[in-house]
One Martini backbone bead per residue (centre of mass of N, CA, C, O) as a GRO file, in nm:
protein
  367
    1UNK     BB    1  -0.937  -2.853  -0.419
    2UNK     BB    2  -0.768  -2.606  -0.338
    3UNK     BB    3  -0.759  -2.271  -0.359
    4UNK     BB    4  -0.485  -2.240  -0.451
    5UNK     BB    5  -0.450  -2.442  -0.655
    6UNK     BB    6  -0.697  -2.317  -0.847
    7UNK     BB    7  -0.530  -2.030  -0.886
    8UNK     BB    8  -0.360  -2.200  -0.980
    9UNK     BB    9  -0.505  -2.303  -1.274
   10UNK     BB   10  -0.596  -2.087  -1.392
   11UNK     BB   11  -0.344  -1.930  -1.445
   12UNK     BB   12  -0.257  -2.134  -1.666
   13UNK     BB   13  -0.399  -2.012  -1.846
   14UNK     BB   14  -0.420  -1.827  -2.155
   15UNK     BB   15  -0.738  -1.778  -2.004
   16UNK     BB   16  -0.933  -1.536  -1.787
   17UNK     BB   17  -1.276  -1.558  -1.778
   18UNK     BB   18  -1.345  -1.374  -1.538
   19UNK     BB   19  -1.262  -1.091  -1.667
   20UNK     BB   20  -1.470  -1.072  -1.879
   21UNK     BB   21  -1.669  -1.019  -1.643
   22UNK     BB   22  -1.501  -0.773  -1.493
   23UNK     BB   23  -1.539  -0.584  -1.721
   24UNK     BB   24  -1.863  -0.584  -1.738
   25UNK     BB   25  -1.897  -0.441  -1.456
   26UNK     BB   26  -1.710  -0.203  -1.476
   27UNK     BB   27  -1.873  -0.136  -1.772
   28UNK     BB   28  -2.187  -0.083  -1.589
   29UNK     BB   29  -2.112   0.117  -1.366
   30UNK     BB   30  -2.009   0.352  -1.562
   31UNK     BB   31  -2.299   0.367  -1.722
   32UNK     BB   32  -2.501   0.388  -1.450
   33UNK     BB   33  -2.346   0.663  -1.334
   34UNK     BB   34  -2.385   0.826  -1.650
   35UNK     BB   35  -2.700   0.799  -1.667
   36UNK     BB   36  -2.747   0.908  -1.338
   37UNK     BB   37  -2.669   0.700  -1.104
   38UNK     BB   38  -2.495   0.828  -0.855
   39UNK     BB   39  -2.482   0.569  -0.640
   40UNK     BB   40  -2.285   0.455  -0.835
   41UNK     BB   41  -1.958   0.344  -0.872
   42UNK     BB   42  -1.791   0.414  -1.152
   43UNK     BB   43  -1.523   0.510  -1.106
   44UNK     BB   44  -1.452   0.203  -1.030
   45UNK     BB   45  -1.470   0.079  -1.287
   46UNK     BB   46  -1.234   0.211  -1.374
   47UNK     BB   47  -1.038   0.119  -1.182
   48UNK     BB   48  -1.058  -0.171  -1.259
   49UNK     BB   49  -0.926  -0.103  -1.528
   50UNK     BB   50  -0.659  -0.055  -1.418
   51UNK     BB   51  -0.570  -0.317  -1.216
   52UNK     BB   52  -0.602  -0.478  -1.467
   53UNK     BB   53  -0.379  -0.356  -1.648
   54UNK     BB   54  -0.169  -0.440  -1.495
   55UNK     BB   55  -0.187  -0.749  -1.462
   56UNK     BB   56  -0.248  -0.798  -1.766
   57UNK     BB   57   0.028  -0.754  -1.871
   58UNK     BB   58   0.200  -0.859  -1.695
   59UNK     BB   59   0.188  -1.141  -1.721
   60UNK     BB   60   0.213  -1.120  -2.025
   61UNK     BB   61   0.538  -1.060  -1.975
   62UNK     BB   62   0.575  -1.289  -1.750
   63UNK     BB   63   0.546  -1.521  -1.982
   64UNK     BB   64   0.716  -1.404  -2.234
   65UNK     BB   65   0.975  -1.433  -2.027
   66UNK     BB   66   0.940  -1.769  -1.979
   67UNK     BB   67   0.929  -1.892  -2.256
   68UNK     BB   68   1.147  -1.699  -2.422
   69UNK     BB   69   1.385  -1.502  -2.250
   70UNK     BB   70   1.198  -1.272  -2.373
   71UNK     BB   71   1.084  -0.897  -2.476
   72UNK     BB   72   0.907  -0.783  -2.740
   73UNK     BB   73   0.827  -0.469  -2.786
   74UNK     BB   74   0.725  -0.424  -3.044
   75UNK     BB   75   0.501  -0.643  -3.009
   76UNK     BB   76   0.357  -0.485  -2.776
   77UNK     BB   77   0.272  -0.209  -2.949
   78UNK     BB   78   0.122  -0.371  -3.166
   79UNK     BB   79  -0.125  -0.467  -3.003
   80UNK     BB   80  -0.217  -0.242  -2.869
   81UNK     BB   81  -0.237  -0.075  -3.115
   82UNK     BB   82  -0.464  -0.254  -3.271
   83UNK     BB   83  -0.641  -0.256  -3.028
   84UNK     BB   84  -0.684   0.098  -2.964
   85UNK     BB   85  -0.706   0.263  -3.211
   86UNK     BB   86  -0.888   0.232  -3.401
   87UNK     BB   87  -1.158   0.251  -3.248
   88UNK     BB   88  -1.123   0.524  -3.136
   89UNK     BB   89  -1.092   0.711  -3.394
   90UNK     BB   90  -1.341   0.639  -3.492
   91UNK     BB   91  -1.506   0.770  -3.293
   92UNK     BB   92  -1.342   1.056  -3.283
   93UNK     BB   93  -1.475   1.090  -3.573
   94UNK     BB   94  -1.778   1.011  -3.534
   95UNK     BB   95  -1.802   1.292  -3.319
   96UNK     BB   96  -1.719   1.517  -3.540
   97UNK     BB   97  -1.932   1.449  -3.754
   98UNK     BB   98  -2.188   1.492  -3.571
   99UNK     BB   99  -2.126   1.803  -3.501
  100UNK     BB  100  -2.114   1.915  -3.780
  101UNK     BB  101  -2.381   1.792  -3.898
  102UNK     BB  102  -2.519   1.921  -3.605
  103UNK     BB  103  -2.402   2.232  -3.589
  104UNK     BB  104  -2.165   2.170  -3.297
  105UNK     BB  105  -1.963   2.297  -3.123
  106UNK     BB  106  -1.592   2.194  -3.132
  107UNK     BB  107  -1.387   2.105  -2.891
  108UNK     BB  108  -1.047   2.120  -3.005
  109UNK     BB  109  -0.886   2.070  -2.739
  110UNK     BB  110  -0.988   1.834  -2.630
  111UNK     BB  111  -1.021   1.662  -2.877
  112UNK     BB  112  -0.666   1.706  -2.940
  113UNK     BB  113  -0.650   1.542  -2.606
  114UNK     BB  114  -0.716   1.300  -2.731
  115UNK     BB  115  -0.585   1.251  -2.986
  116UNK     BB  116  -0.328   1.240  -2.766
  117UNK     BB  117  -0.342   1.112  -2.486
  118UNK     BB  118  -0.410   1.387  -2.276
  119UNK     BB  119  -0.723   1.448  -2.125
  120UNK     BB  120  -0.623   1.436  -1.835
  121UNK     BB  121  -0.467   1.708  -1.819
  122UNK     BB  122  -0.709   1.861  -1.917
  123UNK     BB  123  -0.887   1.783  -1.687
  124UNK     BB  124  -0.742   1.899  -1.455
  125UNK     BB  125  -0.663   2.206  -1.545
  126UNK     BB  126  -0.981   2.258  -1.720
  127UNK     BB  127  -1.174   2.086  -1.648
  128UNK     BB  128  -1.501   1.949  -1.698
  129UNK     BB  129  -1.738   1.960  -1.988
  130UNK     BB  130  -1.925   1.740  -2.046
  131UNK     BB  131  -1.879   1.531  -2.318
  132UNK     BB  132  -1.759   1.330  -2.558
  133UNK     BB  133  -1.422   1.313  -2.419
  134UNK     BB  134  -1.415   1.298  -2.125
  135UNK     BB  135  -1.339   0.971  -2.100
  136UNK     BB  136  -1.042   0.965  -2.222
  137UNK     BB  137  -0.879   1.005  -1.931
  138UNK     BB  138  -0.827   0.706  -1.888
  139UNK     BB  139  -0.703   0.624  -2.173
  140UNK     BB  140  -0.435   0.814  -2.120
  141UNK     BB  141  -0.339   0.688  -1.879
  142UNK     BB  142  -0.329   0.372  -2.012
  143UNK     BB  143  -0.105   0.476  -2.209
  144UNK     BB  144   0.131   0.579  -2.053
  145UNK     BB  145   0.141   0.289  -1.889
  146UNK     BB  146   0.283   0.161  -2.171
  147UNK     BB  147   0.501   0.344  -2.205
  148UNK     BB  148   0.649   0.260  -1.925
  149UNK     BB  149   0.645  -0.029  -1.793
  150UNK     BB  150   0.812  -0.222  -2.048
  151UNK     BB  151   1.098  -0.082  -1.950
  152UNK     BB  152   1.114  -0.141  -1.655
  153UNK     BB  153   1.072  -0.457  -1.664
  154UNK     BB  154   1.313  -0.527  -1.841
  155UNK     BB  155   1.528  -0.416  -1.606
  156UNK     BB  156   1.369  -0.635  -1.373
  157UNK     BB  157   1.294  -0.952  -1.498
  158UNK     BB  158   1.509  -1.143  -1.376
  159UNK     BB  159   1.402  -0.998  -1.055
  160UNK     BB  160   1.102  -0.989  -0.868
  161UNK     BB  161   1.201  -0.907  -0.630
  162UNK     BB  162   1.283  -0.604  -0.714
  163UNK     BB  163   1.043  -0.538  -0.817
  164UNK     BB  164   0.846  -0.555  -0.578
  165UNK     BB  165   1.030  -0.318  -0.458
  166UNK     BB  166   0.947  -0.096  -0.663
  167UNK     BB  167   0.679  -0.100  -0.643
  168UNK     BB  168   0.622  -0.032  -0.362
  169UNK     BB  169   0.745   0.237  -0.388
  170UNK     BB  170   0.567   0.380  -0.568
  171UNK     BB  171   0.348   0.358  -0.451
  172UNK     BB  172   0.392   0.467  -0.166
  173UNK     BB  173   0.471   0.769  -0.320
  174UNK     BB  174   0.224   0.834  -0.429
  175UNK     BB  175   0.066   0.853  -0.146
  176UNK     BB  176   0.246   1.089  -0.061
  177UNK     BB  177   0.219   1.301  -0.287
  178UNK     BB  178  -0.125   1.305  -0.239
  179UNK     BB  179  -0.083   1.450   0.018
  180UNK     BB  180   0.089   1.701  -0.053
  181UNK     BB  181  -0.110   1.788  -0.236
  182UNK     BB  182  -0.372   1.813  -0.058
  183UNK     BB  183  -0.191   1.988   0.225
  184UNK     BB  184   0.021   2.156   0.084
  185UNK     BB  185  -0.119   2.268  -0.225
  186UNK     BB  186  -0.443   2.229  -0.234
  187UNK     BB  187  -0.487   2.009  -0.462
  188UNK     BB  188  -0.736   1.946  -0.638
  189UNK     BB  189  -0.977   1.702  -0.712
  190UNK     BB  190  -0.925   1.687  -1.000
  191UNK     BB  191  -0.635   1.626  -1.045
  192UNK     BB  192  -0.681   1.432  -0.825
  193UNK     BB  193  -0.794   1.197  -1.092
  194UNK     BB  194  -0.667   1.227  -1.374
  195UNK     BB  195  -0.388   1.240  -1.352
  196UNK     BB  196  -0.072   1.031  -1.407
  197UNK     BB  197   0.082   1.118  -1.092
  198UNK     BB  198  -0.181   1.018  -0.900
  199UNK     BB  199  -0.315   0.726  -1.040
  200UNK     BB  200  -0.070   0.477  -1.140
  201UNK     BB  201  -0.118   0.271  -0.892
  202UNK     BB  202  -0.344   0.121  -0.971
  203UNK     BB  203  -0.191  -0.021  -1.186
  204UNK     BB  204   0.075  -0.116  -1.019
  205UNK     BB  205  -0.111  -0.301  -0.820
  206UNK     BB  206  -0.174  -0.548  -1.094
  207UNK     BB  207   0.174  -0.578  -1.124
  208UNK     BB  208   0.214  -0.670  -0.810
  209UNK     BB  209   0.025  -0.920  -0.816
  210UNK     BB  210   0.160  -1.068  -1.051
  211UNK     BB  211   0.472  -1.093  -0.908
  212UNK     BB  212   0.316  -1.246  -0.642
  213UNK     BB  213   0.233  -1.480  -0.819
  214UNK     BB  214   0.481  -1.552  -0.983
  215UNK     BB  215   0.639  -1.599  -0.705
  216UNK     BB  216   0.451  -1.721  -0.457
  217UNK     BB  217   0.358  -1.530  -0.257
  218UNK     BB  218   0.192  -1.528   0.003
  219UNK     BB  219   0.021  -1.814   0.017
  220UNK     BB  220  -0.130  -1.772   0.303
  221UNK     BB  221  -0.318  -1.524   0.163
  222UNK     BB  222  -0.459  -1.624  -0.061
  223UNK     BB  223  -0.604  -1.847   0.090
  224UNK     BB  224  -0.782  -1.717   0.236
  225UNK     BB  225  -0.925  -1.534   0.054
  226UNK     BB  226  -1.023  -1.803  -0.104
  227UNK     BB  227  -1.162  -2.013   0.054
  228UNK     BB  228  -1.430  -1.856   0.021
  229UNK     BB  229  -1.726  -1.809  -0.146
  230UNK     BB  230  -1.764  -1.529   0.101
  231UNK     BB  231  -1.498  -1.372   0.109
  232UNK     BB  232  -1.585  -1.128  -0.150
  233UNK     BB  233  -1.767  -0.998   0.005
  234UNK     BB  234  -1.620  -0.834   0.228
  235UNK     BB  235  -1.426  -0.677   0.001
  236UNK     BB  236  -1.679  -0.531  -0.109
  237UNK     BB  237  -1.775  -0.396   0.210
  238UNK     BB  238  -1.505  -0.225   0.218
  239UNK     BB  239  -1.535  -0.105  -0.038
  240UNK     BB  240  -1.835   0.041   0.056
  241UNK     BB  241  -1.736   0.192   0.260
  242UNK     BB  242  -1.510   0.362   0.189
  243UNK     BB  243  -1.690   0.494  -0.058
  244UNK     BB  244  -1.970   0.603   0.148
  245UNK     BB  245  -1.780   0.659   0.441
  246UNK     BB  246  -1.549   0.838   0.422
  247UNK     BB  247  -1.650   1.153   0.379
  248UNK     BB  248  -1.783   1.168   0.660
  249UNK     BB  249  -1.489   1.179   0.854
  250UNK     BB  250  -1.294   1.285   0.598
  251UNK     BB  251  -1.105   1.452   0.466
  252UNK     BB  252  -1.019   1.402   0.174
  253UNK     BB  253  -1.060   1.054   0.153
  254UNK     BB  254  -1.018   0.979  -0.155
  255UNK     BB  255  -0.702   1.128  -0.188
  256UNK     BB  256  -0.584   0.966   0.038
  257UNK     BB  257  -0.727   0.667   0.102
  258UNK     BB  258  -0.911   0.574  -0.118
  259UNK     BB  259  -0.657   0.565  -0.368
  260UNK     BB  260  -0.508   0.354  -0.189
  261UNK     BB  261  -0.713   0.099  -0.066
  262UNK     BB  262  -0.871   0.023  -0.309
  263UNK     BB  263  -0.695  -0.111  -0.538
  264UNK     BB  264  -0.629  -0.320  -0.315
  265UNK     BB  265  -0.927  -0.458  -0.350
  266UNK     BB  266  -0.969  -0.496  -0.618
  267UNK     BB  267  -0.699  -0.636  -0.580
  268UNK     BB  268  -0.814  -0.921  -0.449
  269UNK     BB  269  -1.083  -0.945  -0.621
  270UNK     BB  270  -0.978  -1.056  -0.879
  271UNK     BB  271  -0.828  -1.351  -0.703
  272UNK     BB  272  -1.105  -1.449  -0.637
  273UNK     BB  273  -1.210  -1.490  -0.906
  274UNK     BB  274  -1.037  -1.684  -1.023
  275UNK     BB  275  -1.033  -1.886  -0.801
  276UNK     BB  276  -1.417  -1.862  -0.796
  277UNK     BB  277  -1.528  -1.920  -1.110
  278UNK     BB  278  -1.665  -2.212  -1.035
  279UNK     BB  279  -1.848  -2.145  -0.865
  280UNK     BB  280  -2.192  -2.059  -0.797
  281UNK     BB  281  -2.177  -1.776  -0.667
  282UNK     BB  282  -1.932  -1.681  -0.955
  283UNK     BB  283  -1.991  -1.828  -1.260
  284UNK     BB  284  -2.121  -1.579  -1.393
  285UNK     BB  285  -1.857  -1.459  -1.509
  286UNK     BB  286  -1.834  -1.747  -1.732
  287UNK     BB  287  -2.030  -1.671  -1.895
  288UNK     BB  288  -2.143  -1.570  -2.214
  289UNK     BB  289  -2.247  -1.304  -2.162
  290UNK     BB  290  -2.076  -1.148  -2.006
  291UNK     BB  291  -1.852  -1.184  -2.163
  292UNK     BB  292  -1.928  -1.073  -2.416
  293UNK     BB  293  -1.923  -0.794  -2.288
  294UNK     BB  294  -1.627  -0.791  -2.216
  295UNK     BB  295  -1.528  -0.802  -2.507
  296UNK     BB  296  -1.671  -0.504  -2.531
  297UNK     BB  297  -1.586  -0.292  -2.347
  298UNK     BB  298  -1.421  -0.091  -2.485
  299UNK     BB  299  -1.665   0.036  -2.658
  300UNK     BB  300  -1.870   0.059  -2.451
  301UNK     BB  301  -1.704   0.268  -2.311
  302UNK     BB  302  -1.701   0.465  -2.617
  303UNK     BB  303  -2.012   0.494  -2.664
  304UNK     BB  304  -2.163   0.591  -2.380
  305UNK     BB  305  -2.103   0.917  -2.404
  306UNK     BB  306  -2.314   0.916  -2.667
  307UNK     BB  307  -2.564   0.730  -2.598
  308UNK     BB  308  -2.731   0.784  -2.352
  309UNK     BB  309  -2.835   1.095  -2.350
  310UNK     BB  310  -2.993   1.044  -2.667
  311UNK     BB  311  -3.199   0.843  -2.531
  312UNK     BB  312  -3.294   0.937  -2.287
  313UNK     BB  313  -3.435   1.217  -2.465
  314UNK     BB  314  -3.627   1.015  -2.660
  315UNK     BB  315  -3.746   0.877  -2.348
  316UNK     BB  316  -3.822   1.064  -2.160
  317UNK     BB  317  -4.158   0.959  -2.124
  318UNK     BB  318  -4.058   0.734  -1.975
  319UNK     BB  319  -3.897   0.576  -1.748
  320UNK     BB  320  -3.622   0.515  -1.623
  321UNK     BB  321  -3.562   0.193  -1.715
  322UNK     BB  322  -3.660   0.239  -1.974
  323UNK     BB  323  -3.404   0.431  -2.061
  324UNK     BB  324  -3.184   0.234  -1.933
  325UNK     BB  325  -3.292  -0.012  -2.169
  326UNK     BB  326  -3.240   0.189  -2.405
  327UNK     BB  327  -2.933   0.287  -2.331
  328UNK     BB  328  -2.812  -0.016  -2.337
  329UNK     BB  329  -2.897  -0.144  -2.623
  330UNK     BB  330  -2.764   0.121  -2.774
  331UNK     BB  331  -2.467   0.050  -2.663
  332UNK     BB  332  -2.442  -0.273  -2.754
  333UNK     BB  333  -2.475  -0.221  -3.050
  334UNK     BB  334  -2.250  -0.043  -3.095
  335UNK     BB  335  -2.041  -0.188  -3.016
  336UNK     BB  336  -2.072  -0.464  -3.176
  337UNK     BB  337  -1.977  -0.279  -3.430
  338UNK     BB  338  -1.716  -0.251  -3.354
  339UNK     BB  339  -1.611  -0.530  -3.271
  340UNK     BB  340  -1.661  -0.634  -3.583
  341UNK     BB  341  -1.616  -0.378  -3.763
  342UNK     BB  342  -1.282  -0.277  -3.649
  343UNK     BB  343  -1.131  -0.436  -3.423
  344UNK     BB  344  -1.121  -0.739  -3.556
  345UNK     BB  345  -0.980  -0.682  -3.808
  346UNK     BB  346  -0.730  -0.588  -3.695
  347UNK     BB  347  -0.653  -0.835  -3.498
  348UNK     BB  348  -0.563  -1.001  -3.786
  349UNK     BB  349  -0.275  -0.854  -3.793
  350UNK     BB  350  -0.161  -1.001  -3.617
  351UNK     BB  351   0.124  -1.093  -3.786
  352UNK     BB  352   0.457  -1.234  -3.709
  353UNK     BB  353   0.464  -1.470  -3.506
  354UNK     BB  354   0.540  -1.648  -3.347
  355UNK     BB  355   0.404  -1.921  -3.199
  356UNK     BB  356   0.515  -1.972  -2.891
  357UNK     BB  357   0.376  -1.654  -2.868
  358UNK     BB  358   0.085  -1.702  -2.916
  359UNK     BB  359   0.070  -1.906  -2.797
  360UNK     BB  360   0.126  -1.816  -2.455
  361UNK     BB  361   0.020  -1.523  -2.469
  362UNK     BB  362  -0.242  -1.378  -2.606
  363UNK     BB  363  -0.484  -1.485  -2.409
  364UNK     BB  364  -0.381  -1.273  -2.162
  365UNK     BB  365  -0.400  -0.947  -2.309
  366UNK     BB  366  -0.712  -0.902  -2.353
  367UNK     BB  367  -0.934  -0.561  -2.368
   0.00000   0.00000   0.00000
């Protein structure tokens, strides 16, 4: 079977299993870097998961949009909700509770800008206080493109050229943006890091692979790239050069051309993973343990910003690998009882959905 092939083959799939093993990398880059090995790319973590959800709603979307002639937008709020507010609020109120119960002063800004899914400006504006809130600026970003990128999909649903056109040009708007803003306006590097005006490129990045995908475009492109398993290496590489060399050569130039052409190499890694997850040498992100890493990855990215530091601190005469070790095992703790017992709960909730709506879309849609 050819890589192209390949590609149209597990895409056809109700459920795409290298995700979930892309989820596990993301949040253990994330995990890693923020446990203290600051040389270790974090960020790009997030980005993984910015451009995975640009994918997969679209795909979602597109799913729903062929199967059915329509998108039902109430639908697509409903799953969203039971998806990601449960697990968040619980954090959040278990957050705000160990703070009052262990006498520690609750920063109640930061605080009520997360719990509206706003802390991403709190943090441009604000700058960060490095606190058990920190990480909600990505969570903000990804529910703001929840709220806007539905109703213009539907717009733009029966004409996919279009769409391809509308997202190329937002694409390029946002490059030139930061471009104006970190050379017009001096706009300092907390803001583009954080703001939703300056980074939601990256999603749309994932959805225009997705238009790209389900439109059958550039087959010779998406060929060359799948071709070998040695292929990923190379984007891997190109990845690394950005992330480690740009900004010794380049002022400013994660904000200017890093955050322009990263998301575009993690969604090219993103295709090549789906279409060579069969591979030897790539076969490992659809075992059974980093999948399961990966289903629960979004608390595991919710509660090690409470969990890493205090684990540390406990083990602090120990090495540090023993004590990344403890509190990587604390934080897959917390994650599987929140994913066991409050996220499962709430999915079980989604029901009075069409029959042809749930076997068709919902298993390419879970993050």
């Amino acid at each position: 079977m050819s890589s192209l092939s390949q590609l149209d083959s597990k895409l056809a799939r109700s459920h795409l299993p290298a995700l979930d093993g892309l989820r596990a990398v993301a949040v253990f880059l994330v995990i890693t870097a923020h446990f203290g090995f600051l040389m270790v790319p974090g960020a790009h973590g997030v980005m993984t998961f910015f451009v995975l959800s640009g994918f997969l709603i679209t795909w979602l979307l597109l799913r729903e949009n062929e199967a059915t002639g329509d998108v039902s937008l109430s639908g697509f709020y409903k799953r969203r909700t039971l998806r990601i507010f449960p697990a968040f609020y619980f954090y959040w109120l278990t957050l705000v509770s160990l703070l009052i119960i262990t006498r520690h002063t609750i920063p109640w800004s930061h605080a009520l800008s997360a719990l509206s899914y706003t802390s991403n400006y709190y943090l441009a504006l604000s700058g960060d206080p490095n606190n058990g809130f920190s990480h909600t600026w990505s969570l903000a970003i990804e529910e703001q493109f929840y709220l806007l990128w539905p109703a213009i999909f539907i717009l733009f649903r029966r004409n996919l050229r279009r769409m391809t056109t509308l997202l190329l040009c937002i694409i390029a708007a946002i490059w030139v943006y930061r471009i104006v803003l970190c050379f017009g306006f001096g706009i300092d590097q907390g803001y583009i890091q954080s703001a939703f005006d300056t980074r939601f490129d990256a999603l749309m990045v994932g959805c225009l692979i997705a238009a790209l995908l389900k439109r059958n475009s550039i087959p010779s492109f998406w060929r060359g790239l799948t071709a070998s398993s040695m292929m990923p290496l190379a984007t891997i590489a190109l990845l690394m050069m950005s992330v480690y060399a740009g900004e010794l050569y380049i002022d400013r130039y994660r904000d200017v051309i890093g955050f322009a052409i990263e998301p575009v190499l993690v969604g090219i890694f993103i295709v090549q993973m789906i279409a060579l997850s069969s591979t030897k040498a790539w076969g490992w992100l659809e075992s059974r343990p980093v999948r399961f890493l990966g289903r629960i990855s979004y608390s595991l990215y919710l509660y090690q910003q409470l969990t890493l530091y205090s684990t540390r601190k406990a083990l602090s005469g120990f090495p540090i690998l023993v004590q990344l070790g403890g509190a990587i095992a604390v934080t897959v703790v917390a994650a599987t009882l929140s994913h066991y017992f409050v996220e499962r709960p709430f999915l079980k909730m989604k029901t009075g959905w069409p029959q042809l709506r749930q076997k068709l879309v919902l298993g390419v849609a879970e993050r």
